[in-house]
VOGU-3710 file (C-alpha; in Angstrom, 3 decimals, decimal comma):
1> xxxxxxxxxx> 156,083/262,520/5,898  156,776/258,379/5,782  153,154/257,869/7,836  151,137/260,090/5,164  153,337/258,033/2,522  151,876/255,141/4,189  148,917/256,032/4,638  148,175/256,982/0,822  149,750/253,644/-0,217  147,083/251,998/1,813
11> xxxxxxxxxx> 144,576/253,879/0,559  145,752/253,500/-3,394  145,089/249,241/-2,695  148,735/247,744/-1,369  147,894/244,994/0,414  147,572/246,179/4,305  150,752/243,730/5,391  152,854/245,087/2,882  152,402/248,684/4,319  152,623/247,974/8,347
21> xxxxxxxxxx> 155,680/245,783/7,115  157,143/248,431/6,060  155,737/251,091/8,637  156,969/249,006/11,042  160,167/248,392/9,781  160,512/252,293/8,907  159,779/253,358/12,752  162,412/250,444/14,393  165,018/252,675/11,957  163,898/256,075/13,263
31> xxxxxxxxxx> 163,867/254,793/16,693  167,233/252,933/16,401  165,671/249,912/18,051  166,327/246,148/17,548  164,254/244,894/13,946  163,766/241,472/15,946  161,036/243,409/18,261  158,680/242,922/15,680  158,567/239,245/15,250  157,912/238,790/19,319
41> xxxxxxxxxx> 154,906/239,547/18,425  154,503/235,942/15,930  156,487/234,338/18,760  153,315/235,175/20,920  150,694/234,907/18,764  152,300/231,287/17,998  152,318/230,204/21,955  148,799/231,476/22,239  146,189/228,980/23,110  143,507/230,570/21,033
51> xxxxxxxxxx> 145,175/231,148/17,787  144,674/227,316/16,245  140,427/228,697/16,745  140,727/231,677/13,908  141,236/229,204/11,356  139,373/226,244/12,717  136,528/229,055/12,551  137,125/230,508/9,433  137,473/227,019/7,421  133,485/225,763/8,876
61> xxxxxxxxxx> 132,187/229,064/7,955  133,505/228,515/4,737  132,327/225,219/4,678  129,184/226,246/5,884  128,710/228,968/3,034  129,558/227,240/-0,308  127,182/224,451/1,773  123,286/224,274/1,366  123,044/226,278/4,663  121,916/229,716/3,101
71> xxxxxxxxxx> 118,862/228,141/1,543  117,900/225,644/4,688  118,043/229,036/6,722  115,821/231,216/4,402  113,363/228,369/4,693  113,408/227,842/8,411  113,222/231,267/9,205  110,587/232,406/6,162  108,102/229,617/7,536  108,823/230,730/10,743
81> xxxxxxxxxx> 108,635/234,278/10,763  106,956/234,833/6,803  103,456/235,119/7,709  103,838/238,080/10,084  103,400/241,890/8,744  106,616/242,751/6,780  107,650/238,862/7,591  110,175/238,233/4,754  111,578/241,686/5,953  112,779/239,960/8,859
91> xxxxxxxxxx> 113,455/236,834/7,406  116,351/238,703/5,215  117,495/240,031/8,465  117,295/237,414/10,793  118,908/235,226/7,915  121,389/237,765/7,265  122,540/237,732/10,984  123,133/233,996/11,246  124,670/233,625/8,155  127,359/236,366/8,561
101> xxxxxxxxxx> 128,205/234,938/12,275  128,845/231,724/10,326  130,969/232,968/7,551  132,708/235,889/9,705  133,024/238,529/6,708  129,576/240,109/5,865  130,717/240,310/2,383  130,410/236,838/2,223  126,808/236,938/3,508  125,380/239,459/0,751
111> xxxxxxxxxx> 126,899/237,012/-2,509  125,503/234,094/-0,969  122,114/235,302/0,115  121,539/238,146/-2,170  120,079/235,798/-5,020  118,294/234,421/-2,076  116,685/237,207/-0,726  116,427/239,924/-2,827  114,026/238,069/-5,636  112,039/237,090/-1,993
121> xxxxxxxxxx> 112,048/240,323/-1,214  111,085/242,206/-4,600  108,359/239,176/-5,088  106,494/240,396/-2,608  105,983/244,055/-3,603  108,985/245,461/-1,842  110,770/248,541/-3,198  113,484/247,967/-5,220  115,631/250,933/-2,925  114,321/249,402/0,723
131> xxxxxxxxxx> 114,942/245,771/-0,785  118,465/246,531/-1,819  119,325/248,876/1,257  118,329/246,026/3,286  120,440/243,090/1,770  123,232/245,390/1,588  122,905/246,599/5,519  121,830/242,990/6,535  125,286/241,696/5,184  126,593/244,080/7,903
141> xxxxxxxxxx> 124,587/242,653/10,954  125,826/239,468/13,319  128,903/240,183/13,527  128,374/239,650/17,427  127,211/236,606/16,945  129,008/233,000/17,816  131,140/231,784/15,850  131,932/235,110/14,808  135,494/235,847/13,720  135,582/239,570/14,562
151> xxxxxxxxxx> 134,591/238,456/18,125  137,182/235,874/18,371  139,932/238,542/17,026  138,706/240,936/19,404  139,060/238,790/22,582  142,537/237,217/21,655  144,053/241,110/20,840  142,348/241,956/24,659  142,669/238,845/26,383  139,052/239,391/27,192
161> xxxxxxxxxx> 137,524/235,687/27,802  136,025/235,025/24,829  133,034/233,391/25,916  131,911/236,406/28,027  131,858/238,271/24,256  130,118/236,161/22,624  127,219/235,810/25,615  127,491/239,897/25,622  127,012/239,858/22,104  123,193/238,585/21,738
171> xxxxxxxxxx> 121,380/240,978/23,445  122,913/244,068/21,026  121,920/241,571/18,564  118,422/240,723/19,767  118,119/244,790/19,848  119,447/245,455/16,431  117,031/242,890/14,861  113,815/244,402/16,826  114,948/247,948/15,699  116,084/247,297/11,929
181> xxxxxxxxxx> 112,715/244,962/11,779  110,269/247,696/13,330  112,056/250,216/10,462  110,668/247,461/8,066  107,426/247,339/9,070  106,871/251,132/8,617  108,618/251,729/6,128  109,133/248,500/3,676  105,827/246,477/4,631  102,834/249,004/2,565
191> xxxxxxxxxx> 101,059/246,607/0,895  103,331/243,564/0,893  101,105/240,460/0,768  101,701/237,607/3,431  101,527/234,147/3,493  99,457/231,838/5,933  101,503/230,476/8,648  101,798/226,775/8,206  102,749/224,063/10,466  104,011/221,723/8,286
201> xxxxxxxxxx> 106,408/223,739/6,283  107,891/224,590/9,243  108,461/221,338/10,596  109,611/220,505/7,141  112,230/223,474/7,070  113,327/223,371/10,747  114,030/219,052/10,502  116,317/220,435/7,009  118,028/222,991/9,298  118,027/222,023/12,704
211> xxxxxxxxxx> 121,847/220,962/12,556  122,703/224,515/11,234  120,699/226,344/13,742  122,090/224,148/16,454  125,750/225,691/15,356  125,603/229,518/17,690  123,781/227,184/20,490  126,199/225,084/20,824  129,365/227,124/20,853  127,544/229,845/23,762
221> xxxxxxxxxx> 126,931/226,191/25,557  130,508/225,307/25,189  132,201/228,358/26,143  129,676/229,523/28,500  129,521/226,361/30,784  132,973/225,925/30,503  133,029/222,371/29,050  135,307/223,206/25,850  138,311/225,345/25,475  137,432/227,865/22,417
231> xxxxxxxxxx> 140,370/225,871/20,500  138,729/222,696/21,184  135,327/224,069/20,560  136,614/225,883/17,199  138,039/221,899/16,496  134,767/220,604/16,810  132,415/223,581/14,901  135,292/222,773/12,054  134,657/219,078/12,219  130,773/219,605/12,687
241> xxxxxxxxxx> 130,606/221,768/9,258  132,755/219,423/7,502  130,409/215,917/8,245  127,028/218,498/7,670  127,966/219,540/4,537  130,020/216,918/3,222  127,914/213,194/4,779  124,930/214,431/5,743  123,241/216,832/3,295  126,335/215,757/0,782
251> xxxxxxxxxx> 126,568/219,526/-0,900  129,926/219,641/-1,550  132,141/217,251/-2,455  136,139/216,425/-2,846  136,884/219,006/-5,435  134,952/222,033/-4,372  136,318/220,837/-0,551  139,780/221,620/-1,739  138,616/225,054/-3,135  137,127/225,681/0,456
261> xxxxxxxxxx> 140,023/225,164/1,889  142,533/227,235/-0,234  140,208/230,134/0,034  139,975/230,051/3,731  143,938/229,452/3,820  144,950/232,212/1,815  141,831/234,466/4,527  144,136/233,057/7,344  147,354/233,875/5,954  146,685/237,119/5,374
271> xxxxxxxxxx> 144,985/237,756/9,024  147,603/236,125/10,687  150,454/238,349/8,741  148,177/241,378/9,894  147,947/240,485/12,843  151,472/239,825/13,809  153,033/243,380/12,525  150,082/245,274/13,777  151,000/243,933/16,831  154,545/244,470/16,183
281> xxxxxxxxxx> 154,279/247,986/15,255  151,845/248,240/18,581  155,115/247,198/20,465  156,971/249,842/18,662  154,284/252,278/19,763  154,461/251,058/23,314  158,556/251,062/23,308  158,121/254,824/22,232  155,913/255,706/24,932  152,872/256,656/22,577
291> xxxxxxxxxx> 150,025/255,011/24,420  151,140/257,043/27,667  151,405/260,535/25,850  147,971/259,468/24,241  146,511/259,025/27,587  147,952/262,164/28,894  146,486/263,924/26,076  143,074/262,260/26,847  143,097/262,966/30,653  144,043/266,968/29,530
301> xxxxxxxxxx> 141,006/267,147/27,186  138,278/264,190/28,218  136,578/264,901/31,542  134,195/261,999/31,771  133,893/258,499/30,424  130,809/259,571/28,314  132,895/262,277/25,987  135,908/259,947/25,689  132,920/257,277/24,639  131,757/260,003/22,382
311> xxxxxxxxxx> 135,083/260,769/20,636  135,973/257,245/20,389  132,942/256,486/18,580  133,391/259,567/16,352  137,060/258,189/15,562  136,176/254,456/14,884  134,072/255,372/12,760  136,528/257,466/10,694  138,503/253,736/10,879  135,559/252,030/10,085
321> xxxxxxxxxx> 135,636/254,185/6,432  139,163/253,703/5,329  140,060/250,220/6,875  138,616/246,487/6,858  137,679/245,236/10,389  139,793/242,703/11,035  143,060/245,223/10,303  140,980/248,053/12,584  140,596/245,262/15,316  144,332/244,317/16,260
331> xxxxxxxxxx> 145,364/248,321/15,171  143,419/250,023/17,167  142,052/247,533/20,000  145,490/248,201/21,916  145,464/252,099/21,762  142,051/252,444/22,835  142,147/249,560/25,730  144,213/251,487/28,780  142,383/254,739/27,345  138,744/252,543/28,131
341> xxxxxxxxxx> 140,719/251,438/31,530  141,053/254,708/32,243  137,872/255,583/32,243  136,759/252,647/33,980  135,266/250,858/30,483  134,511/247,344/31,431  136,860/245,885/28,242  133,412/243,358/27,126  131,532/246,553/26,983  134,710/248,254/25,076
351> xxxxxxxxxx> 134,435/245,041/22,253  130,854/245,293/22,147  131,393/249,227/21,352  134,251/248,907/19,016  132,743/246,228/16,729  129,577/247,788/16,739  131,462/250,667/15,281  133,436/248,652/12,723  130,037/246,808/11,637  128,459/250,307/10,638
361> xxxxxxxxxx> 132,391/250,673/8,259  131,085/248,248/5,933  128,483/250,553/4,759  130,493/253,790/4,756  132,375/255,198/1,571  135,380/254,857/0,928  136,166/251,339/1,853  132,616/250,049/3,023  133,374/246,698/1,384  129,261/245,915/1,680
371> xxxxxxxxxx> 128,678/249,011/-0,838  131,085/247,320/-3,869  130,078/244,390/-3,455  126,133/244,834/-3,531  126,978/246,901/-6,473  128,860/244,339/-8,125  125,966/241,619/-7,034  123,373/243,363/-8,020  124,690/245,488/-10,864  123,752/249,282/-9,325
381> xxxxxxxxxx> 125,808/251,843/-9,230  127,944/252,296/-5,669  126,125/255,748/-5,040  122,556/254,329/-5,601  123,507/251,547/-3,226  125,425/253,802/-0,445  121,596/256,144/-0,700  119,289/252,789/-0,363  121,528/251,840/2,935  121,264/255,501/4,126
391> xxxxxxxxxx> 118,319/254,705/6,302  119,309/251,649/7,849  122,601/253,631/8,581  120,837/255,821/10,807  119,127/252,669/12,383  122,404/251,232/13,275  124,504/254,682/14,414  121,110/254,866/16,832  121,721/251,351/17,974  125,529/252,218/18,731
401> xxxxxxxxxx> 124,334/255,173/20,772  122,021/252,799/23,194  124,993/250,034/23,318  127,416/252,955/24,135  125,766/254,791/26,583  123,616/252,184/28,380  126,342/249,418/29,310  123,763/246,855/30,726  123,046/245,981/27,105  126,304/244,319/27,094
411> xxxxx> 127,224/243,395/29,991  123,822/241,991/31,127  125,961/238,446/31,074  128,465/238,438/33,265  128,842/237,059/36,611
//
């Protein structure tokens, strides 16, 4: 009775830590155990030598998106890529992808490039349902990619080396851009004019962005070669945003710096509170034995790694619809991990699968955050929105099915 209690209360809009608070508080009473359990979990999560990166990462994607970088990357990669068939198709996607690795929440990426793209977009003869469909799926895309936050989350939850994620990470990527660009070109491209490819512009665009594209490069070079920690990386990505957008291209200055800052602070607080009493609550879980009478449940009905890969997928994506991905990430990451073990589920190829999964929640009713807030942006109603994404969704559940069943695709990286 107190979990579907819960459950609604989540549901109705009270704030996620207020509920696993008191979920978690609620099961140490039933279980008679010790309260004091549930803040090991902080005591951990404050030794650990990766938690100073989430916020390090979260502040220069901040930085990076109330920055000029949107509009230097729509220029780099529309004279880049602009003069092919369907070009500014995969501009918005391309753009999309890079931008939402930098800011970490794809939310984030359809309010800043939506004014961006979608007058690109519609400019050029585009319909208005594949123009908004796309925007509104593109905000969902590069999650995968360094710096991205989900990644990060994913690997400290695990302990999966993080750097073997985010190397595992850009082929699904590279995949998911040829597939949701190849859609455009059948489908969104019919009599779309183009533009001559010019050399100039683009040496123009890329000497404007060349710092910003440099970002993904050099965190894979850091974490891959080994020469940075990810907390001294994330130090230096924080740092790196801060002198780009600040000295350099000067697009933000002292006041709007301090609103930067409180908005990523109050992001971090409320991760870090998630993430301490999900984890909490996970040692609950784990003190009561429900991980092992999960598994024993599994191994009576699963016969095979591919139908426990195919119910898994079937059940993060009923996460992905109710719950953000951060709050999915440290909830379910640890149920689902000695389950994958099992199985023998190589844990990079278990991220890879599980994001993948939460990326497709931001476009599903009832809490696909991309949906309300390309309604809001572009003043349509959520059900016109969810029907213009409905063809990219199949796009991306067929890209989960390659990245699930063929494991190479992620773990073509490791050593």
């Amino acid at each position: 009775m107190s979990t579907l209690l819960f459950i609604l209360l989540a549901l109705v809009g009270l704030p996620l830590f207020v509920v696993l608070g008191a979920a978690a508080l609620t099961a140490t009473r039933e279980a008679q155990l010790d309260p004091a359990l549930l803040m090991v979990e902080f005591a951990r999560l404050a030794a650990s030598p990766n938690l100073v990166a989430i916020p390090l990462f979260v502040l220069a994607g901040a930085v990076l998106g109330q920055g000029g970088a949107p509009k230097r990357l729509v220029r780099f990669f529309n004279a880049l890529l602009g003069w092919m068939p369907a070009g500014i198709a995969w501009v918005a996607v391309l753009t999309c992808m890079v931008f939402t690795a930098f800011s970490g929440a794809s939310g984030v990426t359809i309010l800043a490039l939506g004014g961006l793209l979608y007058p690109m977009l519609k400019h050029e003869d585009y319909p208005d349902k594949f123009a908004l469909g796309l925007i509104t799926a593109g905000g969902s895309m590069g999650l995968l990619l360094p710096p991205s936050l989900a990644v990060l989350l994913y690997g400290v939850v695990a302990q999966v080396d993080i750097g073997d994620l985010f190397v595992a990470g850009l082929l699904p990527t590279a995949l998911l851009f040829v597939m949701v660009g190849g859609y455009a070109l059948l489908r969104g491209a019919r009599g779309a004019p183009r533009h001559h490819f010019r050399l100039r512009e683009l040496a123009l665009a890329a000497r404007a962005g060349w710092a910003d594209l440099l970002l993904p490069v050099g965190v894979i070079g850091g974490l891959a070669g080994g020469y940075l920690t990810v907390a001294e990386l994330a130090a230096c990505t924080a740092l790196y945003a801060l002198l780009l957008e600040t000295l350099i291209h000067r697009e933000i200055n002292l006041k709007q710096l301090v609103w930067v800052a409180h908005e990523a602070a109050v992001l971090v607080g409320s991760l870090f509170i998630i993430l301490g009493l999900s984890l909490g609550l996970t040692n609950l879980l784990i003190d009561a034995q429900v991980p092992m009478h999960l598994l024993e449940w599994v191994q009576a009905k699963v016969t095979s790694p591919l139908e426990f890969l195919m119910w898994m997928n079937l059940a993060l994506l009923a996460v992905g619809c109710m719950m953000d991905i951060f709050s999915a990430i440290v909830i379910v990451t640890p149920l689902l991990l000695p389950l994958a073990t099992h199985f023998g589920i190589h844990p990079v190829h278990l991220g890879i699968v599980i994001l993948a999964n939460l990326e497709i929640g931001y476009l599903t009713p009832p809490v696909g955050i991309n949906l309300f807030l390309a309604s809001q942006r572009f003043k349509r109603p959520v059900l016109a929105v969810f029907r213009a994404t409905l063809p990219f969704l199949v796009v991306l559940l067929g890209w989960l099915m390659v990245l699930t069943y063929v494991p190479g695709v992620s773990l073509w990286g490791l050593k």
